[in-house]
Backbone as ProteinMPNN parsed JSONL, in Angstrom:
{"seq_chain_A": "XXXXXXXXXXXXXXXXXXXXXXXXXXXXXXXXXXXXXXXXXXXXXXXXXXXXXXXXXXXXXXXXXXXXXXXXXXXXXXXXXXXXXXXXXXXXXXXXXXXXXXXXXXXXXXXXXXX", "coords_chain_A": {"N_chain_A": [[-12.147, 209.171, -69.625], [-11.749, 207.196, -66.891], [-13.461, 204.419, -66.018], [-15.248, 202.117, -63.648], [-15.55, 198.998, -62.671], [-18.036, 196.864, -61.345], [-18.06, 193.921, -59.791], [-19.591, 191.946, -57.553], [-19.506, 189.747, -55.05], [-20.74, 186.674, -53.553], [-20.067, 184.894, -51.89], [-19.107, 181.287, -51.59], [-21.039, 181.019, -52.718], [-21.353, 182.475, -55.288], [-21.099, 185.276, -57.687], [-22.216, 188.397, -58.913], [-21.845, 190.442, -61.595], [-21.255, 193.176, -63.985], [-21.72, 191.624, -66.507], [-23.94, 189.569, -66.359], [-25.783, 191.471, -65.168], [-26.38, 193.052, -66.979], [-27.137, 190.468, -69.119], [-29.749, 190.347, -67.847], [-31.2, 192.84, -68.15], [-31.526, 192.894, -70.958], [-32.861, 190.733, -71.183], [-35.223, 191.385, -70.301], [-35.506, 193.632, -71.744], [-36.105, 192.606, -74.351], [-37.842, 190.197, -74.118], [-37.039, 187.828, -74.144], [-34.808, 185.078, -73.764], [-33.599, 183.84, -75.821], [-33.27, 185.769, -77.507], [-32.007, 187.734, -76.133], [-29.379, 186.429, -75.432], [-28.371, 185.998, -78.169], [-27.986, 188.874, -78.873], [-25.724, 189.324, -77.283], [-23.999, 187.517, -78.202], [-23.568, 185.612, -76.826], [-24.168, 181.716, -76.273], [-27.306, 180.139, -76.019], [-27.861, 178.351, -74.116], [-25.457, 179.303, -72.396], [-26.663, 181.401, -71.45], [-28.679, 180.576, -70.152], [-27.716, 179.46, -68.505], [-26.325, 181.227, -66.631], [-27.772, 182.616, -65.72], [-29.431, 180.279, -63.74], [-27.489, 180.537, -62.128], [-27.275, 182.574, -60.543], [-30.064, 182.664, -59.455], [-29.707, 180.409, -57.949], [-27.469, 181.903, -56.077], [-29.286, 183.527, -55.092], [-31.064, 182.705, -54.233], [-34.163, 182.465, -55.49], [-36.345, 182.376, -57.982], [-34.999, 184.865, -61.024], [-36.511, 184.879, -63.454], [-39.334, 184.464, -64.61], [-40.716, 182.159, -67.272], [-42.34, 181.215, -70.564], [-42.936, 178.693, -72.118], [-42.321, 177.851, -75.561], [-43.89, 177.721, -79.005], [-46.932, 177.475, -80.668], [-47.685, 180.371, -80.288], [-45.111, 181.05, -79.428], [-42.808, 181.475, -77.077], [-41.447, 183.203, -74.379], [-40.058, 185.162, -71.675], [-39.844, 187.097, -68.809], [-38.5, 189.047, -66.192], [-38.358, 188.59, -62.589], [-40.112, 190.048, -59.783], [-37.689, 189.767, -58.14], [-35.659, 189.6, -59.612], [-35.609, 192.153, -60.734], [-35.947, 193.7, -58.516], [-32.848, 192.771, -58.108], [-31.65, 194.182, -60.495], [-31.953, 196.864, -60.046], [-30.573, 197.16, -58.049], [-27.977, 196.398, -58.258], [-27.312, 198.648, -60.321], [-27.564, 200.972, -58.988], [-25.854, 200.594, -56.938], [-23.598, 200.625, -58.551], [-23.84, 203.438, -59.457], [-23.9, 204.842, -57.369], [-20.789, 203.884, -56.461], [-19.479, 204.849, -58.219], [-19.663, 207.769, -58.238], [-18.764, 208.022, -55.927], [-15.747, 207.722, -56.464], [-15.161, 209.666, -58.127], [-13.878, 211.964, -57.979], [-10.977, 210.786, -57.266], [-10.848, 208.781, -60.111], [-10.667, 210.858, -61.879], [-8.224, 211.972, -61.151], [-6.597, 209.649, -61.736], [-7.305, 209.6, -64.309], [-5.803, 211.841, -64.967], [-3.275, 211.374, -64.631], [-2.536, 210.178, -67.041], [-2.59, 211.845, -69.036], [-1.536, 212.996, -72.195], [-1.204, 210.153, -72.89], [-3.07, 209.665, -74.724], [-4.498, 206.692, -77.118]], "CA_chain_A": [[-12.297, 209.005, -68.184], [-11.886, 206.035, -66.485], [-14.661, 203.631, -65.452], [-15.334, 201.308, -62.739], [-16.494, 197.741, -63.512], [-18.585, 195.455, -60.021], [-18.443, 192.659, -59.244], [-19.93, 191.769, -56.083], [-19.332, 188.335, -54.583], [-21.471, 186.034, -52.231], [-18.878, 183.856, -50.856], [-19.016, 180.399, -52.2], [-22.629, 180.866, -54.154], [-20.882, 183.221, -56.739], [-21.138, 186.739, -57.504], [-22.861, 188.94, -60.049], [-21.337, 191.6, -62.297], [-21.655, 193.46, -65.144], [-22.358, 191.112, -67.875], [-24.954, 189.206, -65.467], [-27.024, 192.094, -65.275], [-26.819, 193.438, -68.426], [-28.267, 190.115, -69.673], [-31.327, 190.134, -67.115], [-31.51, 193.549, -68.217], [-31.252, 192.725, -71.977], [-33.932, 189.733, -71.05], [-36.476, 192.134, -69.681], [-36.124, 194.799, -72.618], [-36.743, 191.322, -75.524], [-38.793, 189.175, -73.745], [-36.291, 186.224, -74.68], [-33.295, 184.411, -73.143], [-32.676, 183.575, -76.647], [-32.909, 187.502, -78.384], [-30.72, 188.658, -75.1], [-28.375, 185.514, -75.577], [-27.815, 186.966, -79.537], [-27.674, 190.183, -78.649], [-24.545, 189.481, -76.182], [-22.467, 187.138, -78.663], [-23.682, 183.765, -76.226], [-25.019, 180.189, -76.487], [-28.783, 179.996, -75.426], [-27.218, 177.127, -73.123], [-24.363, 179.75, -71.606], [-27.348, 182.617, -70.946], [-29.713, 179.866, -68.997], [-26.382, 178.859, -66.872], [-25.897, 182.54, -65.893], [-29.56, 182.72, -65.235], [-29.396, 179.669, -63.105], [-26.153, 180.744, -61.595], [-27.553, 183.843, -60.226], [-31.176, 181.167, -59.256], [-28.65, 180.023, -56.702], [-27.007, 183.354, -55.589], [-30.173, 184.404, -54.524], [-32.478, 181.337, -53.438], [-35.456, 182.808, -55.757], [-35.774, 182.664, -59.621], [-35.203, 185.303, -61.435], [-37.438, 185.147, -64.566], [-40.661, 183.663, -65.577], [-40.813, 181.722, -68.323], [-43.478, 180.288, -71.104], [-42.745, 177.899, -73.146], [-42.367, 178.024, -76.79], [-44.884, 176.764, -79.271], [-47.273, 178.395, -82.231], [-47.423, 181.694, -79.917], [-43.869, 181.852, -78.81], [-42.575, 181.149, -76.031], [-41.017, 184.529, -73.992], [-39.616, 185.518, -70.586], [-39.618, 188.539, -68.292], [-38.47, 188.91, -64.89], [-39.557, 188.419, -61.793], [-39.998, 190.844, -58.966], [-36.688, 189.458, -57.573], [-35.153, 189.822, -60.581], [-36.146, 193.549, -60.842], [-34.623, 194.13, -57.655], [-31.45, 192.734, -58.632], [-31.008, 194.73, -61.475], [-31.995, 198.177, -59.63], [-29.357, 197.625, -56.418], [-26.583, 196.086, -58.921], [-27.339, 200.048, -60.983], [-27.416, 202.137, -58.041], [-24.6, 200.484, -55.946], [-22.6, 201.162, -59.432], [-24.123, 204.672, -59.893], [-23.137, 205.352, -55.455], [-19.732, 203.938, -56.095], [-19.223, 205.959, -59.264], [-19.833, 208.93, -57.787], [-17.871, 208.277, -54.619], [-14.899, 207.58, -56.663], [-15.539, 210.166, -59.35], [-12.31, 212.455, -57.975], [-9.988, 210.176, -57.501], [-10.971, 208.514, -61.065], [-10.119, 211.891, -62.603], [-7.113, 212.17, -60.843], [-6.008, 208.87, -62.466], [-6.654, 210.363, -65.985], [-5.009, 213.478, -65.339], [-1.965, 210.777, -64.821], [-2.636, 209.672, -68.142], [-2.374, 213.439, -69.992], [-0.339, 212.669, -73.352], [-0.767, 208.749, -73.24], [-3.966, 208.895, -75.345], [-4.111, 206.259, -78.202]], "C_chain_A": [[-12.348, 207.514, -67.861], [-13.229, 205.227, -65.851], [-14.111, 202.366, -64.371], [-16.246, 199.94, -62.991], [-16.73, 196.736, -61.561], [-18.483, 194.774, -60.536], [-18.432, 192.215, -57.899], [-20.073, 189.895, -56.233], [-20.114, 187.551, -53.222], [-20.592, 184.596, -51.702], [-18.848, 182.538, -51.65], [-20.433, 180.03, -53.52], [-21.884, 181.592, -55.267], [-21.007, 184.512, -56.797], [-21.621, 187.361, -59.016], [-22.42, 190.27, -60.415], [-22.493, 192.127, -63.383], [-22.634, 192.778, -66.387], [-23.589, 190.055, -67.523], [-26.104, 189.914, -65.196], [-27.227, 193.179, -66.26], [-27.701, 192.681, -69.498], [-29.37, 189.854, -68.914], [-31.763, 191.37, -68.096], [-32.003, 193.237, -70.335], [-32.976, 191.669, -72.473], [-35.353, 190.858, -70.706], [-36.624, 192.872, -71.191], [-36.705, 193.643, -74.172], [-38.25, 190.463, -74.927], [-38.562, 187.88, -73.709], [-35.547, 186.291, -74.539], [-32.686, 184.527, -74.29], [-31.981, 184.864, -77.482], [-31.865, 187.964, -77.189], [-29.41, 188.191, -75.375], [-27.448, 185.827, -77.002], [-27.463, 188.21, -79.277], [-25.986, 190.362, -77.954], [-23.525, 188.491, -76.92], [-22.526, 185.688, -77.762], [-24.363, 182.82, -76.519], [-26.324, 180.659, -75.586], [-28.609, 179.495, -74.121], [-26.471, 178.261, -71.949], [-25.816, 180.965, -71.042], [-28.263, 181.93, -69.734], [-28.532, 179.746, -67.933], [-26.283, 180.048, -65.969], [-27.102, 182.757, -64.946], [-29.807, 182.127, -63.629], [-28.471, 179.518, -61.796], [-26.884, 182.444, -60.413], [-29.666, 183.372, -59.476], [-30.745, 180.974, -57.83], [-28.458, 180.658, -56.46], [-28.21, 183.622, -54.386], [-31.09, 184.022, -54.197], [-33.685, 181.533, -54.015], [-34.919, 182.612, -57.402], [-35.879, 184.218, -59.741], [-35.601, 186.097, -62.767], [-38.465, 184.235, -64.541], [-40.375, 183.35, -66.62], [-42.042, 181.25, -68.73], [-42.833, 180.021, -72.096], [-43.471, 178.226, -74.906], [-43.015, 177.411, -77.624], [-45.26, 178.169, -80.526], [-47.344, 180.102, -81.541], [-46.161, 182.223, -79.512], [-44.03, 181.775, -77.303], [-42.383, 182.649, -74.66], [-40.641, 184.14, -72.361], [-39.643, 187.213, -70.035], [-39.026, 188.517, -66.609], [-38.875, 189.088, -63.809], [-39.208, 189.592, -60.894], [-38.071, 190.841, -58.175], [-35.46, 189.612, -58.752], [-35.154, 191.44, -60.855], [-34.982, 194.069, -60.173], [-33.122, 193.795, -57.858], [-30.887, 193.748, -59.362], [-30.622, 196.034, -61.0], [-31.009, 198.086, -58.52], [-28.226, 197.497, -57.357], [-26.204, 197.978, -59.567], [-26.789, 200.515, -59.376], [-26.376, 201.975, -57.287], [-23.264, 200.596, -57.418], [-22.184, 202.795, -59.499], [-23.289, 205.221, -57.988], [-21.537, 204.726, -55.703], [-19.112, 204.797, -57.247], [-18.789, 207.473, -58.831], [-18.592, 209.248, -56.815], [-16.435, 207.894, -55.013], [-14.306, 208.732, -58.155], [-13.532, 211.13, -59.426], [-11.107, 211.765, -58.055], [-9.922, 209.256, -59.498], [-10.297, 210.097, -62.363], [-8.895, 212.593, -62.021], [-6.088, 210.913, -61.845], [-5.911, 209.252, -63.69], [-6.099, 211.291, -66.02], [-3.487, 212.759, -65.543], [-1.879, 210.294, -66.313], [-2.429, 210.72, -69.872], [-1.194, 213.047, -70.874], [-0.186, 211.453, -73.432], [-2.022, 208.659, -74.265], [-3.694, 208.389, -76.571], [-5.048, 206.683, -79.087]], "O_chain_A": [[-12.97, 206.723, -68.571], [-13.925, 205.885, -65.077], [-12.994, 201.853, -64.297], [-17.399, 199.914, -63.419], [-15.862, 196.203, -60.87], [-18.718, 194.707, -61.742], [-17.419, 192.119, -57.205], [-20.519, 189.136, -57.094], [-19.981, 187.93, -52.059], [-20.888, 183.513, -51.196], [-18.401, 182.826, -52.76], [-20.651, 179.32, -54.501], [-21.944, 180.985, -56.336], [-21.031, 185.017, -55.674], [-21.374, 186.793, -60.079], [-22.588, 191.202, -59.629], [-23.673, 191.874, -63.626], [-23.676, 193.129, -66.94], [-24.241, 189.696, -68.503], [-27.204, 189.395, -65.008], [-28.129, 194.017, -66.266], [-28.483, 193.167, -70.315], [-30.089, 188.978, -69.394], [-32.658, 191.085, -68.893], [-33.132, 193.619, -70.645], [-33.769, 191.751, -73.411], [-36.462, 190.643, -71.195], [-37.684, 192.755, -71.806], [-37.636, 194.001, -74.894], [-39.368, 190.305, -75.416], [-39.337, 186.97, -73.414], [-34.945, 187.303, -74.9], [-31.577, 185.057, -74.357], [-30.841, 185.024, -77.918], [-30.874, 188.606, -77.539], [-28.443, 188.933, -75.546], [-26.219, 185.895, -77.029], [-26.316, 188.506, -79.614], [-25.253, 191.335, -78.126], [-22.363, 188.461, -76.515], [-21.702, 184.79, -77.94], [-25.381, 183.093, -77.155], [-26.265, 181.425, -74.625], [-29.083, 180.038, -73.123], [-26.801, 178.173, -70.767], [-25.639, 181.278, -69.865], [-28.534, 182.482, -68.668], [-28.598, 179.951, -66.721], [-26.176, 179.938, -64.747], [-27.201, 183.002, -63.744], [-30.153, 182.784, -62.647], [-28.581, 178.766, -60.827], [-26.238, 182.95, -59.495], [-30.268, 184.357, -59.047], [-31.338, 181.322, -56.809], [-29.581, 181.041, -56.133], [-28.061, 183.841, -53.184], [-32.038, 184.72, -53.838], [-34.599, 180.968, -53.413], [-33.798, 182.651, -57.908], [-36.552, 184.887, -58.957], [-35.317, 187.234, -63.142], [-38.156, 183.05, -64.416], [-39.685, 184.164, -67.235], [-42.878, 180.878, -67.906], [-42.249, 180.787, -72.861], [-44.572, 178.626, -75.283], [-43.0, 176.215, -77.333], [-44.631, 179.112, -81.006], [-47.054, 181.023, -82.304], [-45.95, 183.412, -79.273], [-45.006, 181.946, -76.573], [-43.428, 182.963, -74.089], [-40.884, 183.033, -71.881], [-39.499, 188.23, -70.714], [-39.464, 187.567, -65.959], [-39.877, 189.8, -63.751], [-38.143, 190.173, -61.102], [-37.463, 191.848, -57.812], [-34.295, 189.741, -58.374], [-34.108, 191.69, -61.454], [-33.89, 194.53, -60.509], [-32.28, 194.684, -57.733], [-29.801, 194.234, -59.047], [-29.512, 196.518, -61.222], [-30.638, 199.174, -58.079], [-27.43, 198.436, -57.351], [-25.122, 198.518, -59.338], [-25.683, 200.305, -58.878], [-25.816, 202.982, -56.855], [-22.072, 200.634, -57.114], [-21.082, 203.342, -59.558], [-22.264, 205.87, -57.777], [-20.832, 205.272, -54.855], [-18.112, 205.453, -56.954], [-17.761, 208.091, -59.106], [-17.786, 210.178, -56.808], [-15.708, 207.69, -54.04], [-13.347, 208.564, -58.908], [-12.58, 211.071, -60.204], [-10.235, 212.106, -58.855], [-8.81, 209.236, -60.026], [-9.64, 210.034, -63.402], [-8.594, 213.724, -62.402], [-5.094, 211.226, -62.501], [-4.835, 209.327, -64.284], [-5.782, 211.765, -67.112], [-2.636, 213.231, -66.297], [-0.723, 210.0, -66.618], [-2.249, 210.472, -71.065], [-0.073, 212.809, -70.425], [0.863, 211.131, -73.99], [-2.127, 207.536, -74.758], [-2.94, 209.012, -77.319], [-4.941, 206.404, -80.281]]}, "name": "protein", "num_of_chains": 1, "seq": "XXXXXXXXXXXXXXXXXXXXXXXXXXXXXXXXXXXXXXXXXXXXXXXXXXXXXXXXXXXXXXXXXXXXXXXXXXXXXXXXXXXXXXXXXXXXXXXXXXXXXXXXXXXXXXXXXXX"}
């Protein structure tokens, strides 16, 4: 079956997809930029930019941080961050839905191409 991939756009601030809130989401379930940043195959450097990129988007942070040291440093996100993650889901899960027939009309076009 076919899938549907967001990306929603805020005009010249930028726009936040998939792989944007997979690593907030990724950040929340570690506790660390850097365990989410491994987990996803990126630089420590490229996960703060996204971070920061999405900072801007949305005029609020979205994580807490503490600095690293003999207890470890960690992160979690912030209320604003939360919300992000839960509208980015649900406006996936509401357009999912509302495209669910036509999506299985496209694979029926596809009957005998599977590789």
């Amino acid at each position: 079956m076919p899938t549907i991939t967001l990306r929603i756009k805020f005009g010249s601030r930028g726009h936040i997809g998939h792989g944007k809130v997979e690593l907030l989401e990724r950040i929340a379930a570690s506790g660390s930029i850097s365990a989410a940043a491994r987990e996803m195959a990126m630089s420590y450097k490229r996960a703060w930019d996204l971070v920061e990129e999405m900072n801007r988007i949305f005029g609020k942070p979205m994580l807490e941080t503490q600095k690293g040291g003999p207890g470890g440093g960690g992160a979690r996100l912030t209320p604003a961050g939360e919300a992000v993650v839960a509208r980015y889901r649900a406006i996936e899960r509401a357009t999912a839905a509302a495209a669910a027939a036509d999506l299985a009309a496209l694979e029926a076009e596809t009957a005998g191409l599977r590789a």
